[in-house]
C-alpha positions in Angstrom: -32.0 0.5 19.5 -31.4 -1.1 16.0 -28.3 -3.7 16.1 -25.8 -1.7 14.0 -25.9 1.4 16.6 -26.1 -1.2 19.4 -22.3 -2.6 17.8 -21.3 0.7 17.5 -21.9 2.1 20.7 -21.0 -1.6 22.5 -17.7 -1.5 20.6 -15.2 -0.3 23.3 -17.3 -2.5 26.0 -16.5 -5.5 23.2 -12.7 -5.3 24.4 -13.6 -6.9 27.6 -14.7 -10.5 25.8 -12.0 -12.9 26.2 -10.7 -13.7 23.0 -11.9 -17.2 23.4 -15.4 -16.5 23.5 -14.8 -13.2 20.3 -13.6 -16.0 18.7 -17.1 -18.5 19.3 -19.1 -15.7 18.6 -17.8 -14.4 15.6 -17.7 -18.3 14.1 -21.5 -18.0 15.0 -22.1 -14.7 12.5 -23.5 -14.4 9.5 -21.4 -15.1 6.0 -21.8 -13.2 3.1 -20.5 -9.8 3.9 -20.0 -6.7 2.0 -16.8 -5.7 1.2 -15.3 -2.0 0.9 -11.7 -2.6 -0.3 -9.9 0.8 0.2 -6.1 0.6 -1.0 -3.9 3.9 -1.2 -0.9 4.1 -3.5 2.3 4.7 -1.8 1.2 5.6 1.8 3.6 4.5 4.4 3.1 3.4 7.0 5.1 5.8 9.5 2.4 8.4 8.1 -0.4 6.7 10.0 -1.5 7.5 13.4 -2.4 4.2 14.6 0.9 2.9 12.9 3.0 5.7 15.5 3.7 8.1 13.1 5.5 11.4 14.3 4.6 13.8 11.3 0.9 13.9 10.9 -3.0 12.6 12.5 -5.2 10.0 10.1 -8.2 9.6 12.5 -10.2 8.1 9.6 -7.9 5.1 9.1 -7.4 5.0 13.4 -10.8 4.4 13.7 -11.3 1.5 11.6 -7.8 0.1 13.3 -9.6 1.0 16.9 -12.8 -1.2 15.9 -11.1 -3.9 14.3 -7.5 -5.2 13.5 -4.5 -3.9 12.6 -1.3 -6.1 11.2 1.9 -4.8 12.2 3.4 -7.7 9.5 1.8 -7.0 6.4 4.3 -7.1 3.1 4.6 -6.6 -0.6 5.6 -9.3 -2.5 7.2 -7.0 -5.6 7.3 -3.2 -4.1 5.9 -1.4 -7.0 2.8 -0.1 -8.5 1.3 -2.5 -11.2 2.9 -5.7 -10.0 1.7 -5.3 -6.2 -2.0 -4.7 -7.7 -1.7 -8.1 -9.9 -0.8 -10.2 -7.1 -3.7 -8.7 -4.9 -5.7 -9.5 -8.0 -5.0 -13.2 -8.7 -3.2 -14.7 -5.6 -0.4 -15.3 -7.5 3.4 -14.0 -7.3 4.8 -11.7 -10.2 6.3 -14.5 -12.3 3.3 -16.6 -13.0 0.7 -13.6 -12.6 2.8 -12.1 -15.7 3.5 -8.6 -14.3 6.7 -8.2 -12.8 7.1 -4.5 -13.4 4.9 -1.4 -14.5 5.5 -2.2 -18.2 3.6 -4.9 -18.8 0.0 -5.1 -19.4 -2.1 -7.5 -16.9 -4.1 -10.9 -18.7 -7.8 -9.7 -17.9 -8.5 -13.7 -19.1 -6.6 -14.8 -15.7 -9.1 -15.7 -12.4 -9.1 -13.6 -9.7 -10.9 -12.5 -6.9 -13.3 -10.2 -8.0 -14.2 -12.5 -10.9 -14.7 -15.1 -8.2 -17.1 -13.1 -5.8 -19.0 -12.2 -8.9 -19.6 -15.7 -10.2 -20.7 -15.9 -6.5 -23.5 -13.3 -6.7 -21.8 -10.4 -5.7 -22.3 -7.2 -7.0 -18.2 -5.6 -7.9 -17.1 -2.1 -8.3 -13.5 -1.0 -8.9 -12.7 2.9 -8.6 -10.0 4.8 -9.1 -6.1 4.1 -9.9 -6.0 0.7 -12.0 -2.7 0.8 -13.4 -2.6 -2.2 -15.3 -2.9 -1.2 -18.9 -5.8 -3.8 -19.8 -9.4 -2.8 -19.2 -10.2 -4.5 -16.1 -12.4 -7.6 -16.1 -15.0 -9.0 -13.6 -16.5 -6.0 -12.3 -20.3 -5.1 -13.0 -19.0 -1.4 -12.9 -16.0 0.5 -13.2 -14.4 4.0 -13.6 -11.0 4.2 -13.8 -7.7 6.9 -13.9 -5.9 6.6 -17.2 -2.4 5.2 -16.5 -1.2 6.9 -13.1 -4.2 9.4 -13.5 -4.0 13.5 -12.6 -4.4 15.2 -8.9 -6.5 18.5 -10.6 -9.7 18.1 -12.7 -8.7 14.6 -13.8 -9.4 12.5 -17.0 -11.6 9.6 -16.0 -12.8 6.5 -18.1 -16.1 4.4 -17.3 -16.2 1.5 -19.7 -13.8 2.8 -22.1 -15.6 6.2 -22.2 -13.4 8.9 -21.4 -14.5 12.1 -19.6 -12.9 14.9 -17.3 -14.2 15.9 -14.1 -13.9 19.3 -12.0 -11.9 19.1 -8.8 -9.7 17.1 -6.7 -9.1 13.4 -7.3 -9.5 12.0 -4.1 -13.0 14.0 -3.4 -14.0 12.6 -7.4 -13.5 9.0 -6.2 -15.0 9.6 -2.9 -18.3 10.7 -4.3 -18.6 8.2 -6.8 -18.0 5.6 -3.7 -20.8 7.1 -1.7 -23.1 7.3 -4.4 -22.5 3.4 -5.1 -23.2 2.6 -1.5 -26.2 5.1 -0.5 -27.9 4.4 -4.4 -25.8 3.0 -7.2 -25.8 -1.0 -6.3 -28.3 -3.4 -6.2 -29.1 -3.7 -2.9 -30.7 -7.3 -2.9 -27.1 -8.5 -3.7 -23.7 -8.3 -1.5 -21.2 -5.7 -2.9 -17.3 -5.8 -3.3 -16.6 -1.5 -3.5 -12.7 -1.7 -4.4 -12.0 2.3 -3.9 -8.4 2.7 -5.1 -6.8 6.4 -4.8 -4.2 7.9 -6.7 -2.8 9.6 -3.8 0.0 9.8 -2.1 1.5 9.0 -4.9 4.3 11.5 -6.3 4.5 14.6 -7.3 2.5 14.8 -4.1 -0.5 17.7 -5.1 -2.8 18.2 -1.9 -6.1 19.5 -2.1 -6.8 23.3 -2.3 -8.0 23.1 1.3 -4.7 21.3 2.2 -2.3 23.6 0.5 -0.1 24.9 3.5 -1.8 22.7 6.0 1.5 21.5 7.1 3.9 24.8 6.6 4.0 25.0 10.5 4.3 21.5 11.7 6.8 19.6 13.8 8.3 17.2 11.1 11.6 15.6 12.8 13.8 13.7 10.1 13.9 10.0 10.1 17.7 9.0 12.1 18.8 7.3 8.3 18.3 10.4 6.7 22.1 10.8 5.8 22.6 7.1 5.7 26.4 6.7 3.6 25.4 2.8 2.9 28.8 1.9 4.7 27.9 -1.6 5.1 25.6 -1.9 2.2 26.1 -3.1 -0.9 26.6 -1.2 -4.0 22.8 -1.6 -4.6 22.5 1.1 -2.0 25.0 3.6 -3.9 23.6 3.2 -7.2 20.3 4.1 -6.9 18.7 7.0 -8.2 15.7 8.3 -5.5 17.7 10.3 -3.1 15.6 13.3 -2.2 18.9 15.3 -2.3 19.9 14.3 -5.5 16.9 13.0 -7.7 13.9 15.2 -5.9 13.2 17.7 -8.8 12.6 21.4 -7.5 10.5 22.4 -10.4 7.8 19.3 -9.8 8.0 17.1 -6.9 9.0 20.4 -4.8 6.8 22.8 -6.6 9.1 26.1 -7.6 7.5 25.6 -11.2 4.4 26.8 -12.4 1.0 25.4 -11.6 -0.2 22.7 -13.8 -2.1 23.8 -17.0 -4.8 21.3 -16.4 -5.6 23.3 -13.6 -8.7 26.3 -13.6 -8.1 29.7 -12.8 -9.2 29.4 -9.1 -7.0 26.0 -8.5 -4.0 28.3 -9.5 -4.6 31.5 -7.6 -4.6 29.0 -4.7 -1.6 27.0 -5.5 0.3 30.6 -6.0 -1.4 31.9 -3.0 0.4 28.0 -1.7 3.6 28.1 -3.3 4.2 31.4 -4.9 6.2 32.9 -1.1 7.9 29.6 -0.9 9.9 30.0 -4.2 10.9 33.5 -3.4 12.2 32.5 -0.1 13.6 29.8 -1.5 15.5 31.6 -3.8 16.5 34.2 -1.6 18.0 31.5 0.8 20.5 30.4 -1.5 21.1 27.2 0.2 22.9 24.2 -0.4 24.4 20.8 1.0 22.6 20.3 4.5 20.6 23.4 4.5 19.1 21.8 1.0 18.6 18.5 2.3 16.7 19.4 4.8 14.8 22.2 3.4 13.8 19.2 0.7 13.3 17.3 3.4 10.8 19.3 5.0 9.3 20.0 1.6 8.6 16.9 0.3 6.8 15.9 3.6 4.2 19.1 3.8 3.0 17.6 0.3 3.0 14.3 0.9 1.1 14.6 3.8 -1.2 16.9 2.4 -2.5 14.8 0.3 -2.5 11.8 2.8 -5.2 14.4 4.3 -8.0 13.8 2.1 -7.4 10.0 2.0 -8.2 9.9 5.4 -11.1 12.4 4.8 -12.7 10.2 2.1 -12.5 7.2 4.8 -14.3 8.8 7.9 -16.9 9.9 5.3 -17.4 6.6 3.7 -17.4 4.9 7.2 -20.0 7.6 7.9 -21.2 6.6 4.9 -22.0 2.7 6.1 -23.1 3.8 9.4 -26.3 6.1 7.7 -27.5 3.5 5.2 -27.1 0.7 7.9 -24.2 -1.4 5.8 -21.8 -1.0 8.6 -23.1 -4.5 10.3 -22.3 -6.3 7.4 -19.8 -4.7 5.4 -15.9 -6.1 6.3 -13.7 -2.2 5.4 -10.0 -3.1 4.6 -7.5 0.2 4.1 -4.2 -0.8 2.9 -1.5 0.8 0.8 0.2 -1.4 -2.8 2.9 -1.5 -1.1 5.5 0.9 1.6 6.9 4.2 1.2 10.4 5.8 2.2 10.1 9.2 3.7 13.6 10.0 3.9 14.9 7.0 5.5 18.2 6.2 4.4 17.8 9.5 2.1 15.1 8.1 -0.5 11.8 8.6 -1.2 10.1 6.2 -3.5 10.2 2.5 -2.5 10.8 -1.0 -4.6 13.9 -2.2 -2.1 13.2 -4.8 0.5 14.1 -2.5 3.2 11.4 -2.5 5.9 9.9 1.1 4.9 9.4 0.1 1.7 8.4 -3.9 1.9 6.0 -3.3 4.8 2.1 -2.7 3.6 -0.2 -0.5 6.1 -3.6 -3.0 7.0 -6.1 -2.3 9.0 -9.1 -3.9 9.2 -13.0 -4.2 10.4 -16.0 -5.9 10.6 -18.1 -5.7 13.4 -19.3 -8.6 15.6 -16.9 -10.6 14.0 -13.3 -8.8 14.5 -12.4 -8.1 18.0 -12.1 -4.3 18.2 -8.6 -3.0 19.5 -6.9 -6.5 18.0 -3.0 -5.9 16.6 -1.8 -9.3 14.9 1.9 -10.1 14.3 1.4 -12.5 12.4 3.5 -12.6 9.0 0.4 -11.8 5.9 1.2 -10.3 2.4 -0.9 -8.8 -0.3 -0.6 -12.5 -1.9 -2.9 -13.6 0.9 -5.8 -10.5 0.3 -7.3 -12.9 -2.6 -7.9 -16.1 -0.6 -9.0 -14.0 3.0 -11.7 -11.9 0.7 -13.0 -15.0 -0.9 -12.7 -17.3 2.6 -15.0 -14.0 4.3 -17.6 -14.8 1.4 -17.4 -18.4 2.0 -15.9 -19.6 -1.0 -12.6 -21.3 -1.2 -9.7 -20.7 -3.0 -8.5 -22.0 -7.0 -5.8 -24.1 -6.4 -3.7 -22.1 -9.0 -3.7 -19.4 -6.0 -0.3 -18.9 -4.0 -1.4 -17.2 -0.9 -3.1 -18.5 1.9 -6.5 -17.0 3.9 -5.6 -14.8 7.2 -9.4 -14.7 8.1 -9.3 -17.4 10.8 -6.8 -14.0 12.1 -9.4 -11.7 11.5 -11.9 -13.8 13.2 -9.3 -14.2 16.9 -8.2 -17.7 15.9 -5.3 -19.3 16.7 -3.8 -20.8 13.3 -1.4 -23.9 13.7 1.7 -23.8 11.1 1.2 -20.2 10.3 4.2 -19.6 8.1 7.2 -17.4 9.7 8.7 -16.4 6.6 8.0 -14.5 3.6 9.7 -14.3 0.0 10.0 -11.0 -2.5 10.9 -10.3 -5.3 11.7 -7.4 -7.1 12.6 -7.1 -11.4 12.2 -3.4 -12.8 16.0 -2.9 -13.6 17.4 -0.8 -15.7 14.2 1.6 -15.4 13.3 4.5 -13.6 15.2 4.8 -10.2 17.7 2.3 -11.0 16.7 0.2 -7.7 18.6 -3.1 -8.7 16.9 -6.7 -9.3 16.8 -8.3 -6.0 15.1 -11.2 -3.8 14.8 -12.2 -0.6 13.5 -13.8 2.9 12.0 -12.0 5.8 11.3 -14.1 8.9 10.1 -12.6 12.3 13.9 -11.6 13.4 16.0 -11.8 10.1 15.9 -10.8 6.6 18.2 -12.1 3.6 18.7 -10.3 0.3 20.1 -11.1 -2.8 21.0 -8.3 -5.5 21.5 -10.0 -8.9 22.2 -9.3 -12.6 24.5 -6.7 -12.9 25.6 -7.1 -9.2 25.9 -10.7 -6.9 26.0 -9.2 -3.3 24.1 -10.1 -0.1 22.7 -8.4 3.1 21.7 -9.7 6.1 20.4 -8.1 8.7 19.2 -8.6 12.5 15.9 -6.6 13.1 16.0 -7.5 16.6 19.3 -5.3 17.2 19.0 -3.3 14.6 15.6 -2.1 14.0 17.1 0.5 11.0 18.6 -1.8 9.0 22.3 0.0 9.2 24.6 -3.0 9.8 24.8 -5.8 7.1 25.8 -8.8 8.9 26.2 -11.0 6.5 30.0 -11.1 6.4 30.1 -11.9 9.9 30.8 -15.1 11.8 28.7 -14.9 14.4 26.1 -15.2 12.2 27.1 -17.6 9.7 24.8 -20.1 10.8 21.9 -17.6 10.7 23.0 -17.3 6.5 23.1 -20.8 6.4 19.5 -21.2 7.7 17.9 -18.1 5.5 19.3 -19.5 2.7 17.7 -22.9 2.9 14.7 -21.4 3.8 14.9 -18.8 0.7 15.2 -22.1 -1.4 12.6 -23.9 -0.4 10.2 -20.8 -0.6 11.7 -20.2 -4.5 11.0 -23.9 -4.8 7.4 -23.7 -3.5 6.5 -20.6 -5.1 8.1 -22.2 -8.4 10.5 -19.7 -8.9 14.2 -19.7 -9.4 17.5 -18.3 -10.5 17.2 -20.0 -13.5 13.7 -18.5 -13.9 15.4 -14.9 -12.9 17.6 -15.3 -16.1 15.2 -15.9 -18.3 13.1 -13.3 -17.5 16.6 -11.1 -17.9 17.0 -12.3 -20.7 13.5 -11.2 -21.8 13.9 -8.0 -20.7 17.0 -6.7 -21.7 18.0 -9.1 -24.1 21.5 -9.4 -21.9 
């Protein structure tokens, strides 16, 4: 029996090792790994089976949470796009990385992680949704989506070359990915594969085969769904990504035409898709509830439709690993850029420091060296993915970079000091869904925001009792001394990030010129 179907066959026996020994042995293994980075944009984690969602299956991403790790404390930094995908890039939070929000264009001159691994030997490969305006640097290869890139027979640029392809997006980026691995890479050289999908992000187009795939499905509504932000700020109030209010009915819930960019077959399939739902929609006449919840319902069946052929494209690239015998060396991380609200507290979108939307989906593996079946707790952000990829390769860290390796987690180890708290912050105001400037501290128990600029309010809130963030606590005595303690912790994590609220004003001041 060769060793990479002995690990996979051994991996549910692996579950009886005592950690103590996983640990010994995997300190023992090999360095040098492959790495297939897979990163999603905008999938939440409540839509992942191995997460406990309700709504839908992902046995792709399950299994590679059921032979290695999954972190049920993962966070974004910044909760958007662009500035997530900087930080994961250079280690560094939004204010020194230089993006802070989807407008500005990323410094290809700064050091990051791929740049790193391929001073280091490695062979690096970035495809899919870049989002950062510049032409990426320090990758041997690349083909990228043009800005946030097309669902249907999408524009595509290798090098600066553009081209269109036939088909659907996600399948496009899978087959480059498998041709890379089975016959596009050198293989006398390690490999970082950074696969990065456009979906799920909005308007939410799922493959032809998906279209209708979840028409009939059980798809109960988050208990915040009609959240009226009575203890909330004015933050809450003012934004603008409610699905009753700001979901459009023409795009994002498809009673519009099908796009142009689409062939003749692609559209006989969408109307074959949509074409009943409009009439029925029409002749329902609804409103108030009966919308909300018909948007609802609509909103999901796309979302998750596309969410389908994510987790397609990762059973057949872990297939993929297990044919050309990479599995045994190659560490596969799945992650999203940051969270996702699906109807909680009416939104959709994401950017506010509200669980849904700060927490990041990670699931990891690497066999013989991550215990199968692990779940950490541990507090990790995607400012730690840059030190933890370069620590698995055996190279340390630029002392320029913020976050700190989790690979002695990965590996079963006990870390002394592990921080407990985590800082974001978020800047893209005025702009598109008017989610106000805000920043804040999340420990284990507590989190601690502060919305600024054209707003100074605070919320508090006690995850322990009150899981759905739906009492703001921060007015109340009983937990002044709670404030008291978040707020000298959110100091000294400003102070030894080297940000501030002076810092905060400039960068207003920079932006709007206020």
């Amino acid at each position: 029996m060769k060793r990479r179907d002995f690990v996979k066959s051994a991996g549910l026996a692996s579950l009886a090792i005592p950690a103590s020994a996983w640990a010994s042995l995997a300190s023992k293994a090999p360095r040098r790994p492959n790495i297939l980075f897979i990163m999603a944009d905008d999938h939440a984690s409540q839509a992942i089976g191995c997460y406990g969602s309700r709504v839908n299956r992902t046995p792709g991403i399950d299994r590679i949470a059921r032979e290695g790790i999954r972190f049920e404390s993962c966070f974004c930094t910044n909760g958007i796009c662009a500035p997530s995908r900087a930080v994961i890039l250079t280690g560094k939070h939004s204010h020194l990385n230089g993006v802070r929000d989807n407008a500005v264009a990323f410094d290809g001159g700064q050091t990051t992680f791929p740049k790193l691994l391929q001073a280091a030997g490695y062979e690096t490969a970035l495809l899919g949704k870049w989002h950062l305006k510049s032409d990426p640097t320090g990758f041997d290869h690349w083909t990228i989506l043009p800005g946030q890139g097309e669902y249907y027979n999408p524009e595509l640029i290798e090098r600066g070359v553009k081209t269109r392809r036939a088909g659907y997006v996600t399948d496009i980026l899978t087959d480059l990915a498998a041709d890379f691995l089975k016959a596009g890479r050198d293989p006398s050289k390690p490999f970082l594969l950074m696969l990065h999908h456009k979906a799920p992000h909005r308007n939410w187009q799922p493959a032809e085969r998906h279209l209708g795939l979840y028409d009939d499905a059980e798809l109960p509504e988050p208990p915040t769904l009609r959240d009226g932000y009575a203890t909330r700020s004015r933050a809450a109030a003012e934004q603008e990504m409610t699905i009753r209010d700001h979901m459009t009915l023409e795009s994002d819930l498809k009673l519009g035409p099908p796009p142009e960019r689409m062939d003749d077959a692609q559209k006989a399939a969408w109307e074959k898709a949509y074409g009943p739902k409009r009439e029925a929609f029409r002749k329902a006449g609804l409103s108030g509830d009966g919308l909300l919840r018909w948007k609802y319902r609509r909103y999901l069946q796309d979302y998750l439709g596309t969410i389908a052929a994510v987790d397609e494209s990762v059973a057949r690239l872990l297939d993929v690993l297990d044919e050309t015998g990479l599995a045994e060396n190659t560490l596969v991380a799945y992650c999203s850029d940051q969270g996702f609200f699906l109807g909680e507290h009416g939104w959709f979108d994401k950017r506010f420091m509200y669980e849904e939307s700060l927490r990041m989906p990670l699931v990891m593996r690497f066999p013989g060296r991550i215990r199968p079946g692990t779940v950490n707790g541990d507090i990790v952000s995607n400012l730690d993915f840059a030190p933890t990829f370069l620590d698995a390769a055996g190279r340390g860290k630029p002392g320029a970079m913020q976050g700190r390796s989790f690979w002695p987690l990965l590996l079963g180890r006990t870390v002394a000091g592990w921080p407990g708290s985590f800082y974001y912050h978020y800047y893209e105001f005025p702009a598109v869904h008017m989610a106000k400037r805000h920043y804040g501290v999340r420990t284990r128990r507590y989190k601690l925001i502060h919305f600024y600029y054209d707003i100074d309010a605070w919320e508090l809130y006690d995850l322990e009792t009150d899981p759905l963030e739906m009492m703001n606590v921060c007015g109340d005595p009983a937990y002044a001394a709670i404030r008291a303690g978040l707020e000298a912790e959110l100091r000294r994590l400003q102070a030894f990030y080297r940000d501030s609220d002076e810092l905060a004003r400039r960068f207003v001041r920079a932006d709007t010129g206020k």
